[in-house]
C-alpha positions in Angstrom: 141.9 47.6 150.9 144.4 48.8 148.1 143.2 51.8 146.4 142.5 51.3 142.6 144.5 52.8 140.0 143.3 56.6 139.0 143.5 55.7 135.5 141.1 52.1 135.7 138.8 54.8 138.1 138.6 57.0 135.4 138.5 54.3 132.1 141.6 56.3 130.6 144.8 54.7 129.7 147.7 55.8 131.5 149.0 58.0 128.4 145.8 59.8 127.8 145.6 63.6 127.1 143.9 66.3 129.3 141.2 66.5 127.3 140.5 63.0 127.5 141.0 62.6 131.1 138.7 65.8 131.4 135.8 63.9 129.1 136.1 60.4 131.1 136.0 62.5 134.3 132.6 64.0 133.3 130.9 60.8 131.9 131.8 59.5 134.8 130.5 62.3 137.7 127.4 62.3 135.5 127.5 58.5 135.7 127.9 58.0 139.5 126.8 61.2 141.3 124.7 60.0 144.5 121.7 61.8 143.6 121.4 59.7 139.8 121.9 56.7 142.3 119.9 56.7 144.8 119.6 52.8 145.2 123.4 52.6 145.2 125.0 52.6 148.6 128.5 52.6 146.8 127.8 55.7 144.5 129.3 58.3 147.0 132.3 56.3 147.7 132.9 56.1 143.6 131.9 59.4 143.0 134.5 60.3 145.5 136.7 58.1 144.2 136.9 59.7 140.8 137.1 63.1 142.1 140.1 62.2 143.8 142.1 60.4 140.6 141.3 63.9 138.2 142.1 66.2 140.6 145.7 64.0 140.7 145.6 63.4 137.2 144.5 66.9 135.6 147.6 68.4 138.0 150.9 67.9 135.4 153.1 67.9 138.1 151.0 65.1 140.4 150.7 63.5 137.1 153.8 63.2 136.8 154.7 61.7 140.9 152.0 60.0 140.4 153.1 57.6 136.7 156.6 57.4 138.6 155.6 56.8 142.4 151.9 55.5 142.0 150.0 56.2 145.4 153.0 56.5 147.3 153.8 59.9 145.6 151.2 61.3 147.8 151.5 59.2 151.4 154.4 61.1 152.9 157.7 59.2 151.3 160.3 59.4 148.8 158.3 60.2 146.2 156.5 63.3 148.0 159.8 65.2 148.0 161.2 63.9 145.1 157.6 65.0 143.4 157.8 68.7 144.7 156.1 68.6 148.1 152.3 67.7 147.5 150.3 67.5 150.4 148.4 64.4 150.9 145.1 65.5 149.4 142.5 62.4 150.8 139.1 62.7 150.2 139.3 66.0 149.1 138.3 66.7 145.5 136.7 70.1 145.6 139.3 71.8 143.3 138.8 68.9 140.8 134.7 69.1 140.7 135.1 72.5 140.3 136.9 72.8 137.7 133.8 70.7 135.2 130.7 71.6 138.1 129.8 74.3 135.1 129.6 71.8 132.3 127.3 69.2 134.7 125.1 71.8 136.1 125.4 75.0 134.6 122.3 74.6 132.7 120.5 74.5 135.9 122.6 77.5 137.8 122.6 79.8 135.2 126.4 79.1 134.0 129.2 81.9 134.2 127.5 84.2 133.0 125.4 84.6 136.3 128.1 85.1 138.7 128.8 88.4 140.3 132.5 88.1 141.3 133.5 90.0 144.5 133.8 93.5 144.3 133.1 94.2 140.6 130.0 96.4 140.2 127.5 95.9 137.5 127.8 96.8 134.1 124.1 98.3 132.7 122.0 96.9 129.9 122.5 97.2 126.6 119.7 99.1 124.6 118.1 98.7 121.4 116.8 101.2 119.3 115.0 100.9 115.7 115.6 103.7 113.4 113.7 103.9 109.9 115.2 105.9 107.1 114.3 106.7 103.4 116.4 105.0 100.9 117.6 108.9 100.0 119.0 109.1 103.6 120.4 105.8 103.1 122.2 107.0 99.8 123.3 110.6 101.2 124.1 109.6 104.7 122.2 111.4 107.6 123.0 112.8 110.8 119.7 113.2 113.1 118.9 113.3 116.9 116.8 110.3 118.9 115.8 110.4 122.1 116.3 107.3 124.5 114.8 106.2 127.1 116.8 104.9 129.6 119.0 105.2 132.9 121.9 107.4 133.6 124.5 107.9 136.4 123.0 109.9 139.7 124.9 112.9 139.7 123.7 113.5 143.5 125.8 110.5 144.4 128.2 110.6 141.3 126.8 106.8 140.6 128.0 105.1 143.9 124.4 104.4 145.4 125.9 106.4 148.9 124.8 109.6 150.4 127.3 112.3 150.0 129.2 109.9 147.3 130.5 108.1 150.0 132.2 104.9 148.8 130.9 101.4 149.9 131.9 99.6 152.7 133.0 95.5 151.9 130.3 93.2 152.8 130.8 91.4 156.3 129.1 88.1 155.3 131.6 87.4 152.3 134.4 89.8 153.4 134.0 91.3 149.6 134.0 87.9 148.1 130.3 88.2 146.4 129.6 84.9 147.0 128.8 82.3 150.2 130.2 78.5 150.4 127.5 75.7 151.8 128.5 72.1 152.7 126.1 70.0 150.9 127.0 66.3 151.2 130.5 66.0 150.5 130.8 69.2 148.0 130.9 72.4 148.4 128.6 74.8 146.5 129.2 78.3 145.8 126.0 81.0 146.0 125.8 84.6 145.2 126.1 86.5 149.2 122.4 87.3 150.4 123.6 90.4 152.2 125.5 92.4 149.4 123.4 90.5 146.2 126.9 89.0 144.6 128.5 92.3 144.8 130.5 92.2 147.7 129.7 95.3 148.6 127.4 97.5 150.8 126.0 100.6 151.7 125.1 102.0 155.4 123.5 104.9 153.8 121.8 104.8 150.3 121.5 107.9 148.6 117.7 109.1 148.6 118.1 110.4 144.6 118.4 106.8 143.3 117.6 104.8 146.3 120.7 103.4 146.6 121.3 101.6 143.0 123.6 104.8 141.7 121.3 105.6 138.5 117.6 107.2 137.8 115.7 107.1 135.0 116.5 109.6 132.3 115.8 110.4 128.5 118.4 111.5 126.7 119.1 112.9 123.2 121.7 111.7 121.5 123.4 113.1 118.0 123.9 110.1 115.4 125.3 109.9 112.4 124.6 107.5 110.1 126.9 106.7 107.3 126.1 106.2 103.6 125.3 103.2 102.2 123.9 101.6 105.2 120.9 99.0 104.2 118.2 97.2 106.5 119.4 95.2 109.2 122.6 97.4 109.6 123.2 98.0 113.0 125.6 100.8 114.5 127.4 100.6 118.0 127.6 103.5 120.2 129.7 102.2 123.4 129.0 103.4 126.9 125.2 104.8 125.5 123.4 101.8 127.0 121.8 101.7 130.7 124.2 102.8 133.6 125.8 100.3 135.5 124.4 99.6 139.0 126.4 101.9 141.8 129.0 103.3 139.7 129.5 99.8 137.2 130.2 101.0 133.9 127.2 101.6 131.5 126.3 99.5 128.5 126.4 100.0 124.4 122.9 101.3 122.4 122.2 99.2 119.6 120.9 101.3 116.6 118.9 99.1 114.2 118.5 100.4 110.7 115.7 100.0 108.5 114.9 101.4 105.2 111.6 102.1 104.2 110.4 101.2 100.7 111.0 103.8 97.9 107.9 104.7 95.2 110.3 104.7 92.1 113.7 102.5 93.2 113.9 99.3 94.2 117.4 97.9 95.9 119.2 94.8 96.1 122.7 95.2 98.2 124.4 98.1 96.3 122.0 97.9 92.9 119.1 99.8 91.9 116.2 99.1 90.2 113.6 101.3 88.6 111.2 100.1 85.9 110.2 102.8 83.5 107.0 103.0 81.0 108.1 103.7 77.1 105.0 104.7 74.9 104.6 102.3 72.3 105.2 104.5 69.4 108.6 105.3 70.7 109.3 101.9 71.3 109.0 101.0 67.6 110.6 103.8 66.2 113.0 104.6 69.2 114.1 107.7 70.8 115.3 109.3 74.1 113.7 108.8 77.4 114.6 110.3 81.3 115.5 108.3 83.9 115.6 109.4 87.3 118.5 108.7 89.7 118.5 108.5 93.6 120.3 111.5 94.0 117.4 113.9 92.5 119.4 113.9 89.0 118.5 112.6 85.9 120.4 110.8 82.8 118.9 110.3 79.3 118.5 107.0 78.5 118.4 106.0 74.2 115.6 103.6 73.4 116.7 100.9 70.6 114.4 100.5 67.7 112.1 98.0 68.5 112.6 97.3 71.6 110.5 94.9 73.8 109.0 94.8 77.2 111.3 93.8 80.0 114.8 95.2 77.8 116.9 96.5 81.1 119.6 98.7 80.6 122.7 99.7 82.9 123.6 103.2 84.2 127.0 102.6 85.3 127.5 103.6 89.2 124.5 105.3 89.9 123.2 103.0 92.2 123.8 102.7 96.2 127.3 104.0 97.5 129.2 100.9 99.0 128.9 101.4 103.0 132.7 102.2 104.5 134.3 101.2 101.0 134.9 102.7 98.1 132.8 103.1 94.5 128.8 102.5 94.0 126.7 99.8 92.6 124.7 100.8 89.3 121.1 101.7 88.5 119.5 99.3 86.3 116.7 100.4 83.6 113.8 98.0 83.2 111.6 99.4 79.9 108.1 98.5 80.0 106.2 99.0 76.5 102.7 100.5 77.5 99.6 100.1 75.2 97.8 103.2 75.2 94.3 103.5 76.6 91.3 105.8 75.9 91.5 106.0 72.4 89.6 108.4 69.5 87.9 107.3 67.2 90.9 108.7 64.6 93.2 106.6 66.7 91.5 103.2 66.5 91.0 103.9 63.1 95.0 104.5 62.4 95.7 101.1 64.5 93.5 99.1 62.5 95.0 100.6 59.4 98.2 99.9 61.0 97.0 96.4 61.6 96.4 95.6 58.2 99.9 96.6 56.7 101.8 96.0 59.7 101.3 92.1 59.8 105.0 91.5 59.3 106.3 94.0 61.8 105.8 91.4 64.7 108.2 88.3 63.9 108.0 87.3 67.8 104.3 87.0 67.7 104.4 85.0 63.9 107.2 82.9 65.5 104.4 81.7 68.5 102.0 81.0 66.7 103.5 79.0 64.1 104.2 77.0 67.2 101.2 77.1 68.8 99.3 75.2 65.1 102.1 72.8 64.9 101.6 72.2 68.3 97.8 71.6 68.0 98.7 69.6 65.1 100.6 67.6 66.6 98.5 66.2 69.2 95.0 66.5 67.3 
């Protein structure tokens, strides 16, 4: 029986792109593999089928015998030599099912980012740690020590996991590879090495300081600085600070989480502060000076306009948070609340209500509402 064209296997036409071979080949393996199939005796033959037209087509050089020569690129005549040499390749399709096996099952075998390749050791964890500030710290800067928890190279064995610091020897069941091939069916599947655990390595004789993994458990201090400006959420790097790697791998980053605790007088948004101030009520009518304070322990006098209200803000030009790893600051903004007084004397009440009477004029915001307020009841009664 002829053998069917790789393109009308895979549903392409015969100019498509890689891309568009790779996404036909993939519908397709997912379509027809034998175990989606069980009630179809033809499904292995297909799948195979398919496997063997990408792993032609995907190839630009076998390709290219292939559009010229059709099959007879690849059976042994004239168009095997004049196409470069290729070996007939069969039934064979493992190099092409590799190449997508990650996108169809990867999910399920933990994708790349599970394999140990052969003789690469094991980088160590990266660590988090959660550092809270004061908003002054956070204006200023601040260097300060923490102390982390953690794991750090064995200096018995200088981090190999050997006695003596010995190095390892390669792993006789995957010759160094880290990983094992098993036939299943009719592909092959890759494991991590059972002996070595994917790391294509061993040891005869472990070190009895770490046991053999080439790290103990250590707290360590370490000096950090922590720039200006920095807010919640900021987090700093410090390479190589993280867990040791495993037998001499190289050791991970610490994660430094900021956050800044809430201040009593400032409030901040990005590089902006914030801080609402009480003006007495007499020198809100008549005006006058108040103090402000700033973050960095100063203070700027502030002039209060004649007859100003409740909620007037007022901008102190760069006195707000420092801009972290740039240049200038953000500004400090001046929120004046009016503040009725409390606990009055009897002299004082009777002032106000003296006040009262011949002050009836002085509040044009107040005479404005209300002449709202009875047209407004007028208007619906």
């Amino acid at each position: 029986m002829a053998k069917r064209d790789y393109y009308e296997a895979l549903g392409v036409a015969k100019g498509a792109s890689a891309d568009e071979l790779k996404k036909a080949y993939r519908s397709k393996a997912k379509e027809l593999h034998p175990d989606r199939n069980p009630d179809n005796p033809n499904a292995e033959a297909q799948f195979k089928e398919i496997n063997e037209a990408y792993d032609v087509l995907k190839d630009g050089d076998k390709k290219a015998a292939y559009d010229r020569y059709g099959h007879a690129a690849f059976e042994g005549g004239t168009g095997a030599s004049a196409g470069g040499g290729f070996r007939p390749q069969g039934g064979d399709f493992s190099s092409a099912f590799s190449d997508v096996f990650d996108d169809l099952f990867g999910d399920f075998m933990g994708g790349q980012g599970g394999r140990t390749r052969g003789g690469q050791t094991t980088r160590g964890s990266d660590l988090r740690y959660n550092l809270r500030i004061s908003l002054e710290d956070a204006f200023a800067g601040k260097q300060t020590v923490i102390n982390v928890p953690g794991s750090t190279a064995c200096e018995k064995c200088n981090g190999t996991g050997a006695a003596g610091g010995a190095e390892p020897t390669t792993c006789p069941t995957c010759s160094g590879m880290g990983k094992v091939r098993a036939q299943q069916g009719f592909f092959t599947v890759e494991r991590g090495c059972p002996t070595c655990g994917g790391r294509g390595q061993t040891i005869k004789d472990p070190c009895t300081g770490c046991s053999g993994q080439g790290r103990v458990q250590k707290d360590r201090s370490l000096n950090v600085n922590i720039p200006a400006g920095v807010e919640t959420g900021t987090r700093i790097r410090l390479a190589g600070e993280g867990e040791a790697g495993l037998r001499g791998g190289p050791s991970g980053d610490l994660y430094i989480f900021i956050h800044v605790d809430d201040h009593e007088i400032f409030e901040r948004e990005g590089q902006n502060l914030f801080c609402r101030i009480p003006v007495a009520m007499s020198t809100a009518a008549l005006g006058g000076e108040i103090e402000a304070p700033t973050i960095d322990g100063g203070r700027s006098r502030v002039k209060v306009p004649v007859g100003v209200q409740t909620g007037k803000q007022m901008r102190l030009r760069g006195k707000g948070m420092p801009a972290l790893r740039g240049a200038g600051s953000g500004d400090l903004y001046i929120e004046l609340a009016v503040e009725t007084p409390v606990n009055l004397t009897a002299r004082q009440k009777e002032l106000l209500k003296e006040f009262e009477e011949i002050g009836k004029d002085n509040n044009p915001e107040g005479q404005d509402f209300f002449s709202k307020v009875k047209s407004f009841w007028g208007g619906s009664s």
